[in-house]
Steps between C-alpha positions, in 0.01 A plus 500: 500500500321787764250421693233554315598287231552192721173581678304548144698205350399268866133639470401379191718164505256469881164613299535226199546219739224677721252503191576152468402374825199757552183449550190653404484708819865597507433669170215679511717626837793590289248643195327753800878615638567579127194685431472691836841706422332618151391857463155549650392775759857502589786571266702192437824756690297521809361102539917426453584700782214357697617157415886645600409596825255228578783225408741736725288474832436136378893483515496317172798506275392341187167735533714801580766471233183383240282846581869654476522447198120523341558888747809567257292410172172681590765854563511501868748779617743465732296726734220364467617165571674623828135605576382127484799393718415753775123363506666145491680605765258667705319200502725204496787682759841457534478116347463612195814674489706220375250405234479893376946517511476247228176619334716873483833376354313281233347809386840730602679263247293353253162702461547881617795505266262580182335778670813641615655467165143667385604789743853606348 
């Protein structure tokens, strides 16, 4: 199973038992996070690699490796995700740099390899 998988698999087995317990507040939370990644002013592209480099300075994994992934679906590039790590970076310095290794060889290994294949 990759990484993804186990995260994606782990993320929704968390969210049923979250939904369970929520209440009323929680979800109208969770309802706005949802609904403030949708197209609007913004492309849906660009709000993902806010929400990347946001959860990078953050230094959240889950967050990072989430937006990672909703980056790869709305057709981030490769370059143009290196752009989002170099603002990350900028911003959150060098202690980041363990947090953006891992965020790189998840998309090395699991996500860039469509676009590369796209490229041959």
């Amino acid at each position: 199973m990759s990484k993804i998988e186990k995260f994606q698999q782990e993320r929704t087995e968390y969210n049923e038992i979250l939904a369970k317990y929520a209440n009323s507040s929680q979800k109208r939370f969770y309802g706005l996070d949802a609904k403030t990644y949708e197209q609007g002013a913004l492309d849906k592209k660009t709000k993902e690699l806010l929400g990347f480099t946001a959860s990078l300075v953050l230094r959240c994994d889950d967050c990072i490796l989430y937006h990672l992934i909703e980056c790869h679906k709305a057709g981030v590039t490769s370059e143009e995700l290196a752009d989002a790590v170099s603002i990350g970076l900028l911003v959150g310095g060098s202690i980041t740099i363990p947090h953006v290794r891992r965020a790189m060889a998840v998309w090395d290994k699991e996500l860039a390899v469509v676009e590369n294949s796209a490229a041959a």
